[in-house]
MDAnalysis code that builds the backbone (N, CA, C; Angstrom):
import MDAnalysis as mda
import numpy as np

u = mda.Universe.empty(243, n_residues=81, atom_resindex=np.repeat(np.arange(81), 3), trajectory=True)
u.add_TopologyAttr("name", ["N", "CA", "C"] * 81)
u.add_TopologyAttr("resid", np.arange(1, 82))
u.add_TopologyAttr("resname", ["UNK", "UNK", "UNK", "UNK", "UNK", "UNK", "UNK", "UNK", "UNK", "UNK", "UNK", "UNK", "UNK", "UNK", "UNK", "UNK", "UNK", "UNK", "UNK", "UNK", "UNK", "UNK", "UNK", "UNK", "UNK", "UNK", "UNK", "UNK", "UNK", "UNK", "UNK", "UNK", "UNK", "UNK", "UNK", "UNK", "UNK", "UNK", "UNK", "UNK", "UNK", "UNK", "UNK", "UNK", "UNK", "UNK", "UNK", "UNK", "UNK", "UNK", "UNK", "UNK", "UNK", "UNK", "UNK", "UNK", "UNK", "UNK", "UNK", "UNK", "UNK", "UNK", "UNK", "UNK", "UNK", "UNK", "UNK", "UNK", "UNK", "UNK", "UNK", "UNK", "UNK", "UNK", "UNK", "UNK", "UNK", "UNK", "UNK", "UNK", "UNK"])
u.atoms.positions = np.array([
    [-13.852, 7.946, 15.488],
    [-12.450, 8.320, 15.536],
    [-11.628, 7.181, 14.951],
    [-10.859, 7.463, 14.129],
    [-9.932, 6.087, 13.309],
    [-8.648, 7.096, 14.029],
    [-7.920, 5.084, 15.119],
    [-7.052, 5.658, 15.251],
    [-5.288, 5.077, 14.434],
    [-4.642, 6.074, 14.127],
    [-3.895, 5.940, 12.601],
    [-2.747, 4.343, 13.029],
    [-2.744, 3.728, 11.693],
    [-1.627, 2.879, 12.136],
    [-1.090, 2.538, 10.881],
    [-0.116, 2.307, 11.169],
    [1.501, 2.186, 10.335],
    [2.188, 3.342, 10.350],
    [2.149, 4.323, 11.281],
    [2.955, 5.536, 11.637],
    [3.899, 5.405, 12.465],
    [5.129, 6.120, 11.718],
    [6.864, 5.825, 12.373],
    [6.546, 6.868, 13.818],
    [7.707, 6.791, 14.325],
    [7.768, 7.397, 15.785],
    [7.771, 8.943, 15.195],
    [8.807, 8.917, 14.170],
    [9.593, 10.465, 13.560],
    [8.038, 11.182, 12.700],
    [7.135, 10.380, 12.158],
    [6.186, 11.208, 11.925],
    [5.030, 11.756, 12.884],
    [5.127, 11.082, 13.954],
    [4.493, 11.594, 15.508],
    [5.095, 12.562, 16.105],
    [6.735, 12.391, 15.926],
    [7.105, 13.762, 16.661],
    [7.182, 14.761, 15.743],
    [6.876, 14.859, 14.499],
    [6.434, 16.293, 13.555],
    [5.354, 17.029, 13.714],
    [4.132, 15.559, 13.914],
    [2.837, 15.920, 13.963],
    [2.661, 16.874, 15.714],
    [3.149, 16.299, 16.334],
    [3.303, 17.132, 17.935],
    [3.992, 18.301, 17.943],
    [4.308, 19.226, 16.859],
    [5.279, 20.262, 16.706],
    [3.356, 21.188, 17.125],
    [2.482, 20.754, 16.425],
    [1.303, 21.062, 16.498],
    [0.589, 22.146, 18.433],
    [0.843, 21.275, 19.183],
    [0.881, 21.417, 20.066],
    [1.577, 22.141, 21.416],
    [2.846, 22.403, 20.106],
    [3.949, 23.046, 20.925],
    [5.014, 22.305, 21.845],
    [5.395, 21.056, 21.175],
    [6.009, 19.693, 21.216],
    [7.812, 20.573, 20.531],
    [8.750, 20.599, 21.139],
    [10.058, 20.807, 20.306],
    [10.805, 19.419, 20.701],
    [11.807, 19.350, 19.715],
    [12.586, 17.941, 19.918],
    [13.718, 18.208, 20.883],
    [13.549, 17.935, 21.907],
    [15.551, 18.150, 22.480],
    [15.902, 17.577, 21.806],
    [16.824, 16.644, 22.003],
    [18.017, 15.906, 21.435],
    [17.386, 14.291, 20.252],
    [18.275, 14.022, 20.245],
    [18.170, 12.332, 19.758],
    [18.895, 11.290, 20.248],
    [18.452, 10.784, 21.736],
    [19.147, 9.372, 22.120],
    [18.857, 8.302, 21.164],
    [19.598, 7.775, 20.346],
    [19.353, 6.426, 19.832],
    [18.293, 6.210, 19.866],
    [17.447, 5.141, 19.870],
    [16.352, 4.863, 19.117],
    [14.802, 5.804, 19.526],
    [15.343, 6.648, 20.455],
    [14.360, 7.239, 20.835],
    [13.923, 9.001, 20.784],
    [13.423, 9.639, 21.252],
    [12.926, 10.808, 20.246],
    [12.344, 11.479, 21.869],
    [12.980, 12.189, 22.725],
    [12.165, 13.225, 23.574],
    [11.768, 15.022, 23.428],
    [10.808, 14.788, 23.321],
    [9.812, 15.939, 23.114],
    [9.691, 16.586, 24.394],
    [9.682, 18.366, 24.280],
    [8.820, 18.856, 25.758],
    [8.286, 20.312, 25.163],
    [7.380, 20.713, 25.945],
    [6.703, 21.807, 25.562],
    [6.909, 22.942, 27.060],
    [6.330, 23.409, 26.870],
    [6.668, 24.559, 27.910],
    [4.894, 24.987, 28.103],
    [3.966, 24.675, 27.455],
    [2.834, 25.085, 27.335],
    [1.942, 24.827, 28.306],
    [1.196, 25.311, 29.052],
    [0.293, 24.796, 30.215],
    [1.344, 23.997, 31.172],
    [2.339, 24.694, 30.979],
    [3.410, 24.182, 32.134],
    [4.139, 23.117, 31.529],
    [5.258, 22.766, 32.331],
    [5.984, 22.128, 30.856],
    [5.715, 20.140, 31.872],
    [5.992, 19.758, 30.075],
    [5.720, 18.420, 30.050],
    [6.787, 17.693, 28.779],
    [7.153, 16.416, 29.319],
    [7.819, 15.532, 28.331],
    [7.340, 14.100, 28.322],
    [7.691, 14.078, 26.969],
    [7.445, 13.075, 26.643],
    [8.113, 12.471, 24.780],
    [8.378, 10.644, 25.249],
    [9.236, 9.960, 24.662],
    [8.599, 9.232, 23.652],
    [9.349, 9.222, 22.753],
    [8.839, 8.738, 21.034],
    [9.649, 8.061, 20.579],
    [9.242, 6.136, 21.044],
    [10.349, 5.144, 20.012],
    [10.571, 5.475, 18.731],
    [11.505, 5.894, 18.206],
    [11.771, 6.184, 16.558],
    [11.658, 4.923, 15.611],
    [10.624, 4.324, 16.416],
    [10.160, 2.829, 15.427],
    [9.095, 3.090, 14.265],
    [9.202, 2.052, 13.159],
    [8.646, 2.266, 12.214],
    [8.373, 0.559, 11.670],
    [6.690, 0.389, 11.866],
    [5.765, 1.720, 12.767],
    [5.614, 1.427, 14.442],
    [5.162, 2.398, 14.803],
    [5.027, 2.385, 16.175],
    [3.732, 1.184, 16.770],
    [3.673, 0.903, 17.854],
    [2.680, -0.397, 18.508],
    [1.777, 0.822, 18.830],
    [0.204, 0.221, 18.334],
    [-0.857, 0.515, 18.853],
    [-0.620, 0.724, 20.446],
    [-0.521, 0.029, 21.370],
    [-0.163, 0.127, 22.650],
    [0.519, 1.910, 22.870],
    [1.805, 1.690, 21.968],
    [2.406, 2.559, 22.821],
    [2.005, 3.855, 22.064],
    [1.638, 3.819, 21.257],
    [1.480, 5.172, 20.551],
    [0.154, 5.959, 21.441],
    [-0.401, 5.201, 21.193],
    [-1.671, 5.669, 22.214],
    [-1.632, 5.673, 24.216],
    [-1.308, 4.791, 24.521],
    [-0.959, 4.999, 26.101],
    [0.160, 5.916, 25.987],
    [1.394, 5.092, 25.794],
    [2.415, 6.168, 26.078],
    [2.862, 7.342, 25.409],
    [1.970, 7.910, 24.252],
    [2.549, 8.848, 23.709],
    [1.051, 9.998, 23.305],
    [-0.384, 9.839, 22.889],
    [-1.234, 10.309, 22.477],
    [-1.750, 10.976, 24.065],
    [-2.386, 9.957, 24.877],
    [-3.125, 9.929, 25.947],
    [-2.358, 10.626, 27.134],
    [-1.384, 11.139, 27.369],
    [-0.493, 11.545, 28.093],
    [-0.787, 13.186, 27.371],
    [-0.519, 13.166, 26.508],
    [-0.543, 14.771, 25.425],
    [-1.698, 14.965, 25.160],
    [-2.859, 14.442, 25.273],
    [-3.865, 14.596, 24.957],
    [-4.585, 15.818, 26.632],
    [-4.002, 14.122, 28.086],
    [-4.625, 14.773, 29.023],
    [-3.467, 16.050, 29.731],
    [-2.292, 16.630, 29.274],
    [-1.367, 17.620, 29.448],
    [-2.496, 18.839, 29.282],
    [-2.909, 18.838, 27.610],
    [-3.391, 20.027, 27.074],
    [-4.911, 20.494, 27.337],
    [-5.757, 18.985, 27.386],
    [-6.983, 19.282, 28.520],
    [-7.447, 18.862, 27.346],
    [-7.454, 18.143, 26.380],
    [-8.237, 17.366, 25.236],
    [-8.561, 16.187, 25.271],
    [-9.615, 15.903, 24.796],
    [-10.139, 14.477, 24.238],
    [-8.674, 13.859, 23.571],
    [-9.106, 12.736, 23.556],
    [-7.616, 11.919, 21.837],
    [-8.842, 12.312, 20.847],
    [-9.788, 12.120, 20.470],
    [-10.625, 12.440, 19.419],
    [-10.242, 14.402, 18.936],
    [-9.797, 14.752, 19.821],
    [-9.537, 16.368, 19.521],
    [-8.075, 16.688, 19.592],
    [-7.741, 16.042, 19.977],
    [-5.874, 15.967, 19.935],
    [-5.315, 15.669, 18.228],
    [-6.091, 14.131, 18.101],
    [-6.078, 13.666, 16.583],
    [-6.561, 14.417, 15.803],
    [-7.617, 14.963, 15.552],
    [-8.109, 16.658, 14.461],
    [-7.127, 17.335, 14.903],
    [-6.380, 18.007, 15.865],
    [-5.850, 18.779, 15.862],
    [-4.344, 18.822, 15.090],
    [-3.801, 17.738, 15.232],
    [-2.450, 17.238, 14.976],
    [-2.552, 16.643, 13.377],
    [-3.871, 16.061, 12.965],
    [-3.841, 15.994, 11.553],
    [-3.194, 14.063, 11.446],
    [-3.062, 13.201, 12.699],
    [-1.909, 12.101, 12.392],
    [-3.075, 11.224, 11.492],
])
């Protein structure tokens, strides 16, 4: 599994449209997502460019990964990042 780096926040929250991810709003530097799917869930996307290994993966992959009942190895094929 290669996991992607030099990816902005704004191309993570496109790639999560995948999943059934919509954007509410846009607070300043940040980007919240929620789905309604398998019950609803949110979750927040620094609109940094690029995003920290750290957070892309703890706080933003691994959270959406265990929502939908996937591996990150099957989240990442799925989403294409």
């Amino acid at each position: 599994m290669r996991i992607p780096r030099q990816v902005s926040g704004t191309k993570v929250a496109k790639a999560l449209r995948v999943p059934g991810y919509d954007r509410v709003r846009q607070d300043g530097s940040h980007i919240p997502l929620t789905t309604s799917l398998n019950g609803t869930h949110h979750v927040t996307i620094p609109n940094h460019k690029p995003l920290k290994l750290g957070t892309l993966l703890g706080g933003v992959l691994k959270p959406v990964a265990a929502h939908h009942g996937l591996t990150l190895e099957e989240l990442l094929a799925k989403i294409s990042l």
